[in-house]
N, C-alpha and C positions, 0 to 999 in steps of 0.2 A: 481583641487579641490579634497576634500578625501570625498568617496563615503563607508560605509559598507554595503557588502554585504555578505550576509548569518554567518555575525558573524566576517569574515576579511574588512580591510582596502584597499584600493582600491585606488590608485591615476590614476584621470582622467582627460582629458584636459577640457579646458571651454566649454561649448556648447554641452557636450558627450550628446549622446541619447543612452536610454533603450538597444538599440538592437544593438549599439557599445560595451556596456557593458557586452551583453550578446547575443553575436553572434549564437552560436549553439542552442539554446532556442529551445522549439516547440512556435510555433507560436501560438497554442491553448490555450498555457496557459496562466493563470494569474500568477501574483506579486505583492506582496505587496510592496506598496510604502509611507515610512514612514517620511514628510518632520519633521525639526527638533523642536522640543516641544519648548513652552514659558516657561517663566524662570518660571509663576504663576502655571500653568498647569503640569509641571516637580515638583514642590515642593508636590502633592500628590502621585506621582506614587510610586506605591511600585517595580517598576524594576528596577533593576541596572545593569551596563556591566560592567564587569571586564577584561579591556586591560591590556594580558598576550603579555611576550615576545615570547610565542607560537601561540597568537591567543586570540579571544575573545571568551568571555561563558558572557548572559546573566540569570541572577537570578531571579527569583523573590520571594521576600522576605514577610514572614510569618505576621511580625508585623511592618506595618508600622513607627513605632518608629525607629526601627535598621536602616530605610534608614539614617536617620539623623545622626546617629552614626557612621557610615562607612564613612563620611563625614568629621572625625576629622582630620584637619592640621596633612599633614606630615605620615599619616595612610598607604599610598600603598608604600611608599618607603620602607616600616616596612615590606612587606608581599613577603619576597622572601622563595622560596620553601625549607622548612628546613628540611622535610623526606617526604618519600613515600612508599610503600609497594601494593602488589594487589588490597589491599582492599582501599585506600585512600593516598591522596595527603596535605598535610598539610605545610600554608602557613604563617611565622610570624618569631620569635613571638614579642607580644606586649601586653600591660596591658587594662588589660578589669576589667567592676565588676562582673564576671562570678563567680557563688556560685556553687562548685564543689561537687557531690552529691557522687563521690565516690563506682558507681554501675555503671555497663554495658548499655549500650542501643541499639537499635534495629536501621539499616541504610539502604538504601533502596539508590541503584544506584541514581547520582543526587542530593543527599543533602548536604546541606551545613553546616558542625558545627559549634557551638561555641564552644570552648573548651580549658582545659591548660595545661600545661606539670606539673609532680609534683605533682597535686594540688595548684599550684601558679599562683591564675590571672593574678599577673603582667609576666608570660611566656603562654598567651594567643595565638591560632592558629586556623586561619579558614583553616578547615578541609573540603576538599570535596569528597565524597565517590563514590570511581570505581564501587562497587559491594554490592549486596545485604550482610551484613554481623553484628556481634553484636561484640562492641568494649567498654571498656572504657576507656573514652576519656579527662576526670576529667570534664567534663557537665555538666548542672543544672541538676535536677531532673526528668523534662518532657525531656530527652532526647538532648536539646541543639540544634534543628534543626532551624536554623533560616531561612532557603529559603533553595529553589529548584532550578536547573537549567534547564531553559526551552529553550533556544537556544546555540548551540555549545557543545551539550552535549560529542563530538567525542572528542572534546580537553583533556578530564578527562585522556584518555588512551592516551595522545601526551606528558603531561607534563613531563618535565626529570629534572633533574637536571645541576640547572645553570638558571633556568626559573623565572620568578618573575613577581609581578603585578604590572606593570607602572603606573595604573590610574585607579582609580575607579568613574564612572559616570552616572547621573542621564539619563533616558529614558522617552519619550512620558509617560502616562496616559495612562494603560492596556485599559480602556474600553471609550477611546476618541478618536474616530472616524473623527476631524474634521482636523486631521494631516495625516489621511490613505487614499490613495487613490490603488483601486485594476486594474489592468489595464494587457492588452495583448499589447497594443498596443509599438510598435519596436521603434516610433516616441517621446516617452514620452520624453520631456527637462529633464535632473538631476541638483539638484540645491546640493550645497556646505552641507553636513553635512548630507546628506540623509542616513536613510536604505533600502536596497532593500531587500526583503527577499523571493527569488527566488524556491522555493520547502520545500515542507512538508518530513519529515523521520519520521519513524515510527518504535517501535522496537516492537515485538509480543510477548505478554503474554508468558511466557513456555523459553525461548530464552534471556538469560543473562550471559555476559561476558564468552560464551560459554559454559554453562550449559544451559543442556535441560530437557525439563519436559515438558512428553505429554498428560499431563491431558485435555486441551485444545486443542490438535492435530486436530480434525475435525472442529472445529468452528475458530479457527486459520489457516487452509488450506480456509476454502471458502472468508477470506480477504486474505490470500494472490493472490487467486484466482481471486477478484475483481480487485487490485493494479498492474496484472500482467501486463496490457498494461504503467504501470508508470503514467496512468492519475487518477486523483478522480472527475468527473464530478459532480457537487453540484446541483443534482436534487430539493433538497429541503433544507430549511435555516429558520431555526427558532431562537428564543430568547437563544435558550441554545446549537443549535448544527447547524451542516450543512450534508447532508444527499447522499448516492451516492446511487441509485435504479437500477440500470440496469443489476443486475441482480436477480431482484423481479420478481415472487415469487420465490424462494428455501428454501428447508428445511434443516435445520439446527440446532444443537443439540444443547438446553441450557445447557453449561460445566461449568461457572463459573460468580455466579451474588456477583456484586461487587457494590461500591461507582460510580457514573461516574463521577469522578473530572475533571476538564478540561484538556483538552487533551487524556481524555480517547477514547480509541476507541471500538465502541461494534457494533455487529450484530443481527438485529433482530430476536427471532427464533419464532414468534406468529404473529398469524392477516394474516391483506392484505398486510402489507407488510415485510413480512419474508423472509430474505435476503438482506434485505437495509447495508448499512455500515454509522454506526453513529460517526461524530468525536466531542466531546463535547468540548463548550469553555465557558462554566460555569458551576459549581457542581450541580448534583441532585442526590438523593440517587438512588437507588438500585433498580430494575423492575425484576420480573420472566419470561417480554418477552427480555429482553436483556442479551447474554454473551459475557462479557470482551472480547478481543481477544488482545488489547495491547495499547499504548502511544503514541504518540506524544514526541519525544527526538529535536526536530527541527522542526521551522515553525509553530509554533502555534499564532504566528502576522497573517499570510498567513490566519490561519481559521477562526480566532474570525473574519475579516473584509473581507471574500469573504460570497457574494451574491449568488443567484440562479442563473445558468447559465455558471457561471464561470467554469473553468475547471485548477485544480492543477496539479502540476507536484508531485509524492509525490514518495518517496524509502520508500522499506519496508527489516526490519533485521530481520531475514535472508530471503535470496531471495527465491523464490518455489523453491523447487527440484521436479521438473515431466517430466522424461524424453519419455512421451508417444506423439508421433510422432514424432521423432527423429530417424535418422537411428542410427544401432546399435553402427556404429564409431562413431557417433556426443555423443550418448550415453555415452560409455565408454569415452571419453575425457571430458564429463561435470563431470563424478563421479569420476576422475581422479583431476580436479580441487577442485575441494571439498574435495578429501579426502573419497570417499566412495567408500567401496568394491563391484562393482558388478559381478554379475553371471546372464547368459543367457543361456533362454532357448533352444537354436541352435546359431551355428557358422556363422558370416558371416557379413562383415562389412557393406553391404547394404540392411540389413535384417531391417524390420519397426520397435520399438518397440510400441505393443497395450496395453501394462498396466506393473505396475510396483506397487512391493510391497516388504517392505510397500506401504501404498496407501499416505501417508500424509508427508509433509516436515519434521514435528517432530517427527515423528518415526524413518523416515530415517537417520536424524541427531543424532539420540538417539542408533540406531543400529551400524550405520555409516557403514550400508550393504544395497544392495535393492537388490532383482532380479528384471529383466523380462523377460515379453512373448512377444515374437517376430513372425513378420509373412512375408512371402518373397511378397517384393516390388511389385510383378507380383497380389497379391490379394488382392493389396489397392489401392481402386479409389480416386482420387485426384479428388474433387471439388470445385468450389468457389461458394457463396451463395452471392444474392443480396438482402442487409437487408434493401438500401436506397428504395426497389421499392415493396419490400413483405416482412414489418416486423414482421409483426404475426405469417405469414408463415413458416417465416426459426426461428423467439424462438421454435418454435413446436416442427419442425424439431431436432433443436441443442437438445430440453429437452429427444427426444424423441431419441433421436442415443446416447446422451452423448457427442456431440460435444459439451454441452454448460460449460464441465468440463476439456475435454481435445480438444488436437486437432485430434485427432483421435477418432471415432465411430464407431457404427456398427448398421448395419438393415438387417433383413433376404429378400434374394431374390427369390417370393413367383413364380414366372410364367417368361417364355420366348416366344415368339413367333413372327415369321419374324422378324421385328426391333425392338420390345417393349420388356423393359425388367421393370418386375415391381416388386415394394418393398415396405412391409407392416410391418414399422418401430410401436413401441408398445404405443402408445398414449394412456394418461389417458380417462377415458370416461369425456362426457359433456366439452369437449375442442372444443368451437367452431372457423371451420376454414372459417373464413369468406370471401366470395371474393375478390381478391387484384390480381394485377398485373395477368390478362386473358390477352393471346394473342388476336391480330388481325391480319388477315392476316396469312402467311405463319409462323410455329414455325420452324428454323432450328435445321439443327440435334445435339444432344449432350445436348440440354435443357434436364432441370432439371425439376423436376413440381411436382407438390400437387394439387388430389382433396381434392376441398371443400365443403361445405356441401350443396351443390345444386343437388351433385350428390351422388346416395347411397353408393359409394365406397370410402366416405370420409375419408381421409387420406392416399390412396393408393399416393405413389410416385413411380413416371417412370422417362424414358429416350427413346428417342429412334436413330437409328444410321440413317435414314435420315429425311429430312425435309416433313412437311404434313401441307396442306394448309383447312383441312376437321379436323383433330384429334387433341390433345395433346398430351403429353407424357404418361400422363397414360390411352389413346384409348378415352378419354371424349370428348362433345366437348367446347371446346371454354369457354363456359361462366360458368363451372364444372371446370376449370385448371386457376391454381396457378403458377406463373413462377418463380422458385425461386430461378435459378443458372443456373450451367454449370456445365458439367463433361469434365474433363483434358484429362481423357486418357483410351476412351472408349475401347482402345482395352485388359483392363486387364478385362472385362467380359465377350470376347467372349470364355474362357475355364470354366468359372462360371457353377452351375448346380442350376436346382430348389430346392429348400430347404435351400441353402445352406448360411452361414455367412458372407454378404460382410462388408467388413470391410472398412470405408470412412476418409479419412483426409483432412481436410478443409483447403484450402490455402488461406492466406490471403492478 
């Protein structure tokens, strides 16, 4: 039976399940699952899929009239690829009643023209545009843009010559949910004619067909920030979007307020929740608490019909460039793949890197240089934080070191004595750290901990190098301590001195 997925044709045997189809999956995630539309419920949709000898790209289309049009006998054998260039792909020709206006128009990656050679409708060609650019195209007057492509957007830059459109055909009903089912589960039956649509991509404001523009730089670094684990957890799901919070609150600069059309993606930068990551799947205008940070080029079936709870797999273009915890070899071979010039601040392939700048992916791509500072191995503690058992404790923590931006931080190391070494990382005031995870019983050595605010030294964080059946880590007792990790490798602070910068990288 033929199965599409993510935009390709798929031949599978009878009886396949989900998780044959798609073996290396996370397990966590959802999929959309799109059984095949009635012929009643297809005659509204305004999507279409255009089966390319390269692959598919679904459309969706401006004026539901055009569906019907594109529909004319004999039409897709007419649309083999007759030029191309950087900027668009142009497929025909064929006779249309296209009124040729004879002036340029403005094309935006993803659109779909009408258009004709000459000035002669009857050498008519749908045009779809690689790259943001102004052409003309012999097109109506409003520009000739008759749809968008919202899935397979990647095929745009695949198309070559010799490619053509087999078949042009109708899809589900954008906003009819009674054909969509969203599922993780491995065990799902697939039935004949299905779409699966297996992850979201997302391209980021600033970042086209490899031109950069870093207007957007900081408000564009904290989604890719959020994306960097490749999951979008849907904290929240409303009528017009679906919502990822985890890493609310952060502040975040409003760079660029925009339309939110569907599949726009923005980040709060106001209220309580500043720092959410919004993907929209119907248009609202324009907010002072939201900035654009980028799209939806793939997987927008996946958002309009994922619930709260659900968890996506989603790529984002381009990927972070932050090479802060990294040694400095891993370093130089990531900015070697890329393509970026770096310089360090000391020699030495096992040397840490704790920051790099530029600080933001689009500058660096915009410089295509970064330095950084580096720090020897010997004066960076390795820890792991337990967030299933103290998650108040360790956001605090991460907000307050900066591990909640890299993987490396730092907190100054305020006092030593016998076994206790303590550290008073820089907490906002009125953050209250409430009781969670107290020991009982004996704390072994190498615990991590945090008072809370039972005790007057709230927020001191310790360690100490052996176990105590009376103290915690930070000298408190018991019902004053927080547990909230482990340290790796206690012995890079016995050359440490009071006052001094320990520098921490969180293992995960």
């Amino acid at each position: 039976m033929e199965i599409h997925l993510d935009g390709e044709r798929r031949e599978v045997p009878a009886g396949s399940r989900l998780g044959d189809l798609l073996p290396e999956r996370d397990v966590r995630c959802s999929v959309a699952v799109i059984r095949p539309a009635l012929e009643e419920d297809a005659a509204e949709s305004q999507e279409v899929r255009f089966l390319t000898s390269a692959g598919d790209m679904v459309v969706e289309m401006a004026d539901p009239g055009m569906v019907s049009r594109l529909f004319l006998p004999g039409l897709a054998e007419q649309l083999r690829l007759h030029w191309q260039d950087r900027y668009a792909a142009a497929f025909g020709p064929f006779a249309s009643g296209v009124r040729p206006a004879r002036q340029p128009g403005r094309y935006e990656r993803g659109d779909v023209i009408l258009g004709c050679g000459g000035y002669d409708p009857s050498q008519s060609y749908l045009i779809f545009a690689r790259m943001r650019h102004t052409a003309d195209y012999g097109a109506p007057a409003d520009g000739g843009v008759i749809g968008r492509v919202v899935t397979g957007r990647g095929l745009l830059d695949r198309i070559g010559d010799g490619d053509r459109v087999i078949e042009v055909e109708r899809i589900f009903q954008r906003a009819d949910r009674s054909h969509a089912i969203v599922t993780y589960d491995a065990e799902f039956p697939l039935e004949d004619g299905m779409q699966i649509i297996s992850y979201v991509e997302a391209e980021v404001l600033g970042f086209e067909a490899g031109e950069v523009d870093t207007e957007t730089a900081r408000s564009v670094e904290h989604f890719l920030l959020s994306v960097q684990s490749g999951r979008f957890p849907v904290d929240r799901s409303g009528s017009t979007y679906i919502a990822d919070t985890h890493l609310v609150p952060t502040k975040v600069p409003m760079e660029f307020s925009g339309p939110r059309l569907e599949g726009t993606i923005t980040v709060r930068t106001a209220g309580k929740s500043s720092g959410a990551v919004y993907i929209y799947t119907q248009g609202v205008s324009a907010s002072p608490a939201h900035t654009v940070v980028g799209k939806v080029v793939h997987g927008i079936e996946l958002v309009r019909f994922a619930g709260e709870g659900d968890i996506l797999a989603i790529r984002a273009e381009p990927e972070q460039f932050d090479l802060v915890g990294l040694s400095l070899a891993e370093a130089e071979a990531v900015a070697a793949r890329r393509g970026i010039a770096l310089t360090a601040d000391t020699a030495g392939e096992d040397r840490v890197v704790i920051g790099q700048m530029p600080g933001t992916t689009l500058e660096v791509l915009a410089a295509k240089a970064v330095e950084v500072a580096t720090e020897s191995p010997d004066h960076v503690i390795s820890i792991t934080l337990d967030e299933a058992a103290a998650p108040r404790s360790v956001a605090i923590l991460r907000e307050a070191t900066g591990l909640k931006h890299h993987a490396v931080g730092k907190m100054p190391l305020v006092f030593m004595f016998e076994d206790v070494f303590l550290f008073k990382p820089k907490i906002a005031k009125n953050v209250g750290i409430i009781p969670e995870n107290v020991p009982t019983g004996e704390t072994p050595a190498f615990t991590l901990a945090m008072t809370n605010d039972s005790r007057r030294g709230t927020g001191m964080v310790g360690v100490r190098t052996k176990p105590n059946a009376e103290f915690g880590p930070t000298s408190e007792p018991f019902t004053g301590t927080n547990i909230i990790g482990k340290v790796l490798n206690m012995g890079n602070l016995a050359g440490m001195r009071e006052g001094a910068t320990v520098y921490v990288k969180e293992v995960k």
